[in-house]
N, C-alpha and C positions, 0 to 999 in steps of 0.2 A: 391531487394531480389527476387521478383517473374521473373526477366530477365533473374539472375542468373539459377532458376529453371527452365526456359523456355531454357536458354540456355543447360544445361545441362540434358534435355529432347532430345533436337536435337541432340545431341552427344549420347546418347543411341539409340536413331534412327536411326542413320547413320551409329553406330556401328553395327548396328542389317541389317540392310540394304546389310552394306560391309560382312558379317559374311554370310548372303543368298548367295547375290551372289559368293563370293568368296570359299565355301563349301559347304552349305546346299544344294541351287538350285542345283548346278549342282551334286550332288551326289543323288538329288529326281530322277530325269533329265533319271540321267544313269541307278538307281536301274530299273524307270517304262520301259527304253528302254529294260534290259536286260529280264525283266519278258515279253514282248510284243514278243523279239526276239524267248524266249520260246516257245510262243504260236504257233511261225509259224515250231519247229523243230516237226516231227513226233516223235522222239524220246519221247520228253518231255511230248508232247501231248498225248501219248500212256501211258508214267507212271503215271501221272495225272488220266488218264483215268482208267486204269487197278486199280489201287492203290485204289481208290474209289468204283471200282467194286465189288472188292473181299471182302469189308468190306460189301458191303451192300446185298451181297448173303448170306454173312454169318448170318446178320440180316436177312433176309427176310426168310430165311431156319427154324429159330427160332422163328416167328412172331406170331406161334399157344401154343411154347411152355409158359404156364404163372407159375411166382413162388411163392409158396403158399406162402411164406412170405410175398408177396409185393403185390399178384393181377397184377402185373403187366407182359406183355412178357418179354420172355429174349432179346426179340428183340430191343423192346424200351428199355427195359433198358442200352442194349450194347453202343445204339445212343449217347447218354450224352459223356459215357468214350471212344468211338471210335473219336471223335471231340476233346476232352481231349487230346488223345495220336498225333491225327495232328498238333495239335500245336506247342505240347512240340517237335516233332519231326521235323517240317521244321522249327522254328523258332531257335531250342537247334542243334538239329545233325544234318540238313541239313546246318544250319549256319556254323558249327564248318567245315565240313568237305570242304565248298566252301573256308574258310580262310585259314586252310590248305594247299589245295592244289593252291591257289593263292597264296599263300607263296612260294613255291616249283615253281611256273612258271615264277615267277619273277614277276606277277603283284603286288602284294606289294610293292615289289621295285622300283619301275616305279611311283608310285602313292606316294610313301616317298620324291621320289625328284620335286616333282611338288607343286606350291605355295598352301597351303590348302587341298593336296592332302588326307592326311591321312584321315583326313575330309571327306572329297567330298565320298571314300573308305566306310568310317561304313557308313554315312548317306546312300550311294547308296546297300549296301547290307543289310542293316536291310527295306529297302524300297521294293526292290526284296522279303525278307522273308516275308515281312508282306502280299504282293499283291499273295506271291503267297499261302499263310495260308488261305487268303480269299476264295481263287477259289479252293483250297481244301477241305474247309469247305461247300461253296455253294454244290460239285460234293457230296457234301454226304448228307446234310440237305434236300436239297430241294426235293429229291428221296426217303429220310427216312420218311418224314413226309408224304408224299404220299403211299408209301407202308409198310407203320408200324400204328396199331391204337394205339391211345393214346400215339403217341410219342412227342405229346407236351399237358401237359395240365396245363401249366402255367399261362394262359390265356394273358393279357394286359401286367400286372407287368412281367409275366416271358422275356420278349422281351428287358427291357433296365437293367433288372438280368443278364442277358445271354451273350447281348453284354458288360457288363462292365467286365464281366469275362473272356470273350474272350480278349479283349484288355490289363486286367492286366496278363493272361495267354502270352501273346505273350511280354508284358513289361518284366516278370519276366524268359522268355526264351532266347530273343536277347539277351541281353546282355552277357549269361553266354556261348550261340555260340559261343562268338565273345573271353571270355575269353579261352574257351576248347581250338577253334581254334588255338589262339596265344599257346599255350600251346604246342599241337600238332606237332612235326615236319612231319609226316609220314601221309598223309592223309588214304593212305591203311591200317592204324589200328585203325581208325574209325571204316571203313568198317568191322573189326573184332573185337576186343573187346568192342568198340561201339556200336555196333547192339546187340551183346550179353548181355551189359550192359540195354539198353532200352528192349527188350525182356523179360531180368526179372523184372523190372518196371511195363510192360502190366500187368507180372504175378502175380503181389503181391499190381496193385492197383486198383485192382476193374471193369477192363475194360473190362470183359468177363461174370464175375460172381460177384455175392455179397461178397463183402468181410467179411460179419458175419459168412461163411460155412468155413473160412481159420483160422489158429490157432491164440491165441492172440498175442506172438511174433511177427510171420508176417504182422498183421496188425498194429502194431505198427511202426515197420519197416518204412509199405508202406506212413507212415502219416508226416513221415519225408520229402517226397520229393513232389515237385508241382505239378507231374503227379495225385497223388491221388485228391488232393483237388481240383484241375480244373477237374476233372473228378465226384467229389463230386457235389461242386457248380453249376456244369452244370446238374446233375440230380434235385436237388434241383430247380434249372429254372425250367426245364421244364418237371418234373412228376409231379403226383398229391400226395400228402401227406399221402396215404399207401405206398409208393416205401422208405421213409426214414426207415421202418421197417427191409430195408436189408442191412441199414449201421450199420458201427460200433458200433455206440451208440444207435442206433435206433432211430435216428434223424435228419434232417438236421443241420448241425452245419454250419450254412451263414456266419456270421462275425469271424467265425475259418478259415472259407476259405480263403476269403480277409487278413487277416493278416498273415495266413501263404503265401497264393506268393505275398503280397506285401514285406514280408520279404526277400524272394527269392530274387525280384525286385530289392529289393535296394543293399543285397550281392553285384548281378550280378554288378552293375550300380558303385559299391565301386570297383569291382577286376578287372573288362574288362580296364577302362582305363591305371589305371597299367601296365598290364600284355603287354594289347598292344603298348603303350610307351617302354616299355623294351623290344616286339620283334623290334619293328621300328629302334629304338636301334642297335641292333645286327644285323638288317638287310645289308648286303653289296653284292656286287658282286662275293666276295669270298664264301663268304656259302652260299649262291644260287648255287655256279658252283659245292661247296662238298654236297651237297643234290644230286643234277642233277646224280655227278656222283658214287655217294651211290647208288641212284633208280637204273641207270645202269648195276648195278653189282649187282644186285637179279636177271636179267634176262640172 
């Protein structure tokens, strides 16, 4: 009995072994190459850079203004849900719009016909989102908490609050990238009803202003989607316990937060595999060449 179980151990290890290397590793491999390649594009380096800037003038312009509900600056306060909204946005819309338009240049296609490809493909681009979520989040945290007071007063506890929300924040995002993505044929209408979509997001969850000064519809609204409550749970980390006076209930609501985006989480984690089997599916050389020559002919 116990040879059997021993044997049947090594066949789970080996399986898990062959499963590394033949997918996982090399799609880590590729994701950290491609986030590293970033680093060295001025391009990249500058949106990074800029994108981070602009949020944190905008706090620091605010750093004297404080609101009598909360005690708190508008400035601290914005830190929470400005880190909220990067998440949701390079892990959800920057995901969706890189599978898109990998879809459109044929690298999906290329990566369908290779042994473990499709594989190698999510694991390498959820590795990209997540490395480059981190360095997104460091360009803003580390300069907020310097030039904003009381932008963290979480103390000890608010540190492994914080990162596990960040991590289920970015769980409950990849995957729903990866499902928009497949979705998507037109990566150019990301860039416009996409952006216009997260734009009213910003606007209705909290991540400028307190959401007790907007009507009860709208914050009801906003309580439906992950941007709110990752942008909740993160004030919750890291204010001090007058700042819950400018949520909704006038409360922190901790364990609301974790089950709504683990809810999110799992959605995602049920519809991405799907959706991306049935584009993988569909994918062939022919509707790559009537995409190509669709784009074409907009120009």
């Amino acid at each position: 009995m116990s040879e059997a179980v021993s044997g049947a151990g090594e066949r789970e290890r080996e399986a898990a072994r062959f499963a590394w290397g033949h997918g996982y590793g090399p799609g880590v491999r590729r994701g950290a190459t491609e986030f590293l390649n970033s680093l060295r594009t001025p391009a990249d380096v500058g949106y990074y850079i800029v994108g981070s800037a602009v949020f944190l003038v905008v706090m620091f312009l605010n750093r004297h203004s404080v609101e009598e509900t909360t005690g708190v600056s508008a400035g601290a306060l914005m830190l929470p849900g400005v880190l909220g909204f990067t998440i949701i946005f390079g892990a959800l819309f920057g995901l969706a719009t890189a599978v898109s338009t990998e879809r459109e240049d044929g690298t999906l296609l290329r990566a369908k016909s290779l042994p473990h490809g499709t594989t190698g493909y999510v694991v390498g681009q959820s590795t990209r989102a997540a490395l480059e979520v981190v360095l997104s989040l460091v360009l803003l945290l580390v300069p907020g908490l310097i030039l904003l007071d009381n932008a963290w007063s979480g103390g000890v506890w608010g540190v492994p609050h914080a990162a596990s929300l960040v991590l289920l924040g970015v769980l409950a995002s990849t995957p729903l990238g990866f499902a928009v993505g497949s979705l998507v044929k037109n990566p150019r209408a990301l860039g416009g009803w996409g952006f216009m979509l997260m734009s009213g997001l910003v606007g209705i969850s909290g991540t400028f202003f307190p959401l007790s000064v907007l009507p009860g519809w709208v914050a009801g609204l906003a309580q439906v989607f992950p941007l709110y409550w990752l942008g909740h749970g993160l004030r919750s980390a890291m204010l001090p316990d007058a700042a819950a006076a400018g949520e909704i209930n006038g409360s922190w609501q901790v364990w609301e937060s974790y089950a709504v985006l683990g809810a999110w989480a799992l959605l995602g984690l049920v519809l991405a595999p799907v959706l991306l089997r049935r584009m993988a599916r569909r994918e062939s050389g022919a509707s790559m060449s009537a995409r190509r020559e669709t784009a074409l002919q907009r120009y």
